[in-house]
C-alpha positions in Angstrom: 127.8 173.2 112.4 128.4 171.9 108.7 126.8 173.6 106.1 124.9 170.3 105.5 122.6 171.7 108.0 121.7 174.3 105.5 122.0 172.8 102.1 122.4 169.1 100.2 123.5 167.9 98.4 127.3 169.4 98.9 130.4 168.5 96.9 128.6 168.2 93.7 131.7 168.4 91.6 134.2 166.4 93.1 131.8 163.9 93.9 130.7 163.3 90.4 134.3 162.9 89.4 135.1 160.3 92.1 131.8 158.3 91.6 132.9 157.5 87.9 136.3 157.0 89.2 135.1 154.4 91.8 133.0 152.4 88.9 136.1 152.7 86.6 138.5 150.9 88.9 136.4 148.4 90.2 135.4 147.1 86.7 139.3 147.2 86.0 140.2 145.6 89.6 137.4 143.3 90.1 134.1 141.3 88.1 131.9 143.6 89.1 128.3 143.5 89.2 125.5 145.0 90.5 121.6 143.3 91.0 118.3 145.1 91.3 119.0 148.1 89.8 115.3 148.2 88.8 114.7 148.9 93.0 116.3 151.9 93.5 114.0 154.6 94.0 114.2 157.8 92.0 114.6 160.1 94.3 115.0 160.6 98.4 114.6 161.2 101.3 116.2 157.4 101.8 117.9 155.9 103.8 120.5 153.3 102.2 121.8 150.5 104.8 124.0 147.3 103.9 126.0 144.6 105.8 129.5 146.2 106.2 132.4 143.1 106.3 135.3 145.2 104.8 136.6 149.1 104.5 135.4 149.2 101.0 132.3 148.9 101.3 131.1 152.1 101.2 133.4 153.0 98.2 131.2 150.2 96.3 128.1 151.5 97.3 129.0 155.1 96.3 130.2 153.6 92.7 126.7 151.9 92.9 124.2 154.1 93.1 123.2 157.5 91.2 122.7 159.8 94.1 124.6 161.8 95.6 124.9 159.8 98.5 126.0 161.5 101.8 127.8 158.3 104.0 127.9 158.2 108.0 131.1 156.7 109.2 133.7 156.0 111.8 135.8 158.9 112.9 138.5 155.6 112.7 139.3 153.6 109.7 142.1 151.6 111.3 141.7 148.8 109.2 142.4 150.7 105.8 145.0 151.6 103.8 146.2 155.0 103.6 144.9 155.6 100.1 140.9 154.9 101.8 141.3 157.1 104.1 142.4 159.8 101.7 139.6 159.3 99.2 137.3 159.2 102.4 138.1 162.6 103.5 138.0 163.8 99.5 134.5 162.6 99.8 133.4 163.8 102.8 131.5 161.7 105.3 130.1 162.2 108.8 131.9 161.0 111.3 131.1 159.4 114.3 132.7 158.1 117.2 131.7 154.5 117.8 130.5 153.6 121.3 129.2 157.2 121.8 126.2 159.5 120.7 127.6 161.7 118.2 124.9 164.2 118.8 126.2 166.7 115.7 126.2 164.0 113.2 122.9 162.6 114.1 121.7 166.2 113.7 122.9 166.9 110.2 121.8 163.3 109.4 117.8 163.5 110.0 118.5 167.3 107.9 119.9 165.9 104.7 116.6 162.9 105.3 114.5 166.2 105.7 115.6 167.8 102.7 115.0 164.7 100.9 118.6 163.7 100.0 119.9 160.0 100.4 121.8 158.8 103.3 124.0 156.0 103.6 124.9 153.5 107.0 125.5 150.5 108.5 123.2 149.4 111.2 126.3 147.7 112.9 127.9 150.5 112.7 131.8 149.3 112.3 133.3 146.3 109.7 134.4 144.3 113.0 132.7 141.0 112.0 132.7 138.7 109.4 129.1 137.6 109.4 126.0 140.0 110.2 125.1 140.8 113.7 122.5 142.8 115.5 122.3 146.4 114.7 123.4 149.4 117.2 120.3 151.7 117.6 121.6 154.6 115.6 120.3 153.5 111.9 116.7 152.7 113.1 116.3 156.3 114.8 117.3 158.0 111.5 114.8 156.2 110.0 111.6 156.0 113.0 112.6 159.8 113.4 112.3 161.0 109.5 109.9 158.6 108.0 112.6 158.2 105.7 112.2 154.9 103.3 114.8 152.4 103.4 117.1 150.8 100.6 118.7 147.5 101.5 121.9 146.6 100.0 124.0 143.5 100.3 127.9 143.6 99.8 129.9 140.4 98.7 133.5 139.5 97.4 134.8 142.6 98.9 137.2 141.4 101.4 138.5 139.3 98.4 139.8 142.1 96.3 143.2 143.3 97.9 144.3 138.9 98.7 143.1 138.4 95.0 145.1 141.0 93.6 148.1 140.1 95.0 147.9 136.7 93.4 147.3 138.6 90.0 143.5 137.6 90.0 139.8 139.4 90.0 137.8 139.3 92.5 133.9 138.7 92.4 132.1 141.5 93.5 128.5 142.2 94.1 126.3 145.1 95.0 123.0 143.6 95.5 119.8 146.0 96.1 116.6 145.1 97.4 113.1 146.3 97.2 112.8 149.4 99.7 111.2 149.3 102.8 109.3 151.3 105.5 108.8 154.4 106.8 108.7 153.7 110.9 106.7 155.0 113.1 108.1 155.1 117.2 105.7 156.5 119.6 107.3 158.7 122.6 107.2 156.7 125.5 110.6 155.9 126.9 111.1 151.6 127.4 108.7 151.6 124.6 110.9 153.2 122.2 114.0 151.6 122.9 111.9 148.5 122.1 110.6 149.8 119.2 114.0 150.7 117.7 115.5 147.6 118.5 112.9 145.7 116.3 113.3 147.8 113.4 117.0 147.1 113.7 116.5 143.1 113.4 114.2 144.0 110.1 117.1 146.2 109.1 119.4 143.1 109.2 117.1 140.5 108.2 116.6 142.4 105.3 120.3 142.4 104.1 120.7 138.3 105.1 118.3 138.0 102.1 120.8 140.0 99.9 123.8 138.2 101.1 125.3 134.4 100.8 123.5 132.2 103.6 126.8 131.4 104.9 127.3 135.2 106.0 123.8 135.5 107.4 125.4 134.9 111.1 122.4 136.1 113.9 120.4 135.9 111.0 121.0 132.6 109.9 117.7 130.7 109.0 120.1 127.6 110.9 119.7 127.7 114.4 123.1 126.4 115.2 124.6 129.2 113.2 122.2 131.8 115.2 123.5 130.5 118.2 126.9 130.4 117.5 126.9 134.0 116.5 124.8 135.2 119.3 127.2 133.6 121.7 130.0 135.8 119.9 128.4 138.9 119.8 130.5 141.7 121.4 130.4 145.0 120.5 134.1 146.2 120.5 133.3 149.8 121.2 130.9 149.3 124.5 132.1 151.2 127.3 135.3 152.5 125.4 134.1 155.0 122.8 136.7 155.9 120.1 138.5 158.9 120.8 
């Protein structure tokens, strides 16, 4: 088991380095700016969720925040370059494997929320869409099963940068945080539960649409066109074919 299971936070040193390093080059790269600082809570256990449209995200929310931030993620990046993939595993995350129960992970998860560190996820748990969808259960049982209070954080311009670049222009980037949120409570009682969790997802998400552009709100659209439209294409590409 990781020693994260035992101690947090853990890479205090090289994650210090690469946090300034992330703020440095997305100032340089990018106009980049970042709302309600005056909402981030001093200290943890929290649990930090935002919509995730693009393989930098994290990175941005890691240069965003003063913690030292642990970050669940996909065992798979294959959207990202080769250089992400690097400075992920420099980082350290915890990977899981989408369309499975990563029991390990979920494990050393709830103990860096018990030793009142700060964890970072996205309810939809892979950047597969382009507007917000439901969440997958895993983010609302970290935070029913820790009492763990929640920081929502919405994410905009990334998916810009790279295209913008090329053309020898900046993108617009903003890190948006709301007021926190919670703790959850789920009672022990099987259907119940499931219920539970899957209404504390849909907070989870409605409270990023308020954070992001209305255009990207998809199932969370105050339009009901929109919400219909998104919930018609709502397909979890890793349902019955877990990463491997």
């Amino acid at each position: 088991m990781d020693e994260l299971t035992i101690t947090y936070p853990r890479r205090k040193v090289i994650r210090t380095i690469l946090r300034q390093l992330i703020r440095a080059a997305f100032r340089v790269l990018s106009e980049f700016t970042i709302e309600g600082r005056e909402n981030l809570p001093k200290a943890g256990p929290l649990l930090v969720i935002g919509n995730h449209f693009s393989f930098l995200d994290p990175v941005a929310v890691i240069g965003s925040v003063p913690y030292p931030i642990e970050y669940v993620g996909g065992l798979r990046m294959p959207n990202a370059p080769q250089s992400v993939t690097w400075l992920a595993k420099l980082y350290g995350f915890l990977p899981v494997r989408r369309g499975s129960i990563s029991r390990d992970t979920l494990y050393t998860s709830r103990k860096v929320l018990e030793l009142k560190g700060v964890l970072g996820i996205f309810p939809e748990a892979g950047s597969w869409a382009s507007v917000l969808r439901p969440a997958r259960p895993g983010a609302a049982y970290l935070a029913s099963s820790t009492r763990a209070k929640i920081l929502p954080v919405g994410l905009d311009g990334l998916t810009d940068l790279f295209p913008r670049l090329k053309r020898g222009k900046r993108a617009k980037i903003t890190v948006r945080f709301g007021q926190p949120f919670g703790p959850f409570f789920v009672s022990e009682r099987g259907e119940t539960d499931r219920n539970r969790l899957e209404e504390i997802g849909h907070e989870m998400m409605r409270k990023i649409a308020l954070l992001i552009p209305p255009e990207k709100r998809g199932f969370y659209s105050e339009d009901a066109a929109v919400r219909e439209f998104a919930a018609a294409g709502f397909v979890y590409p890793w349902d019955g074919r877990p990463e491997e």
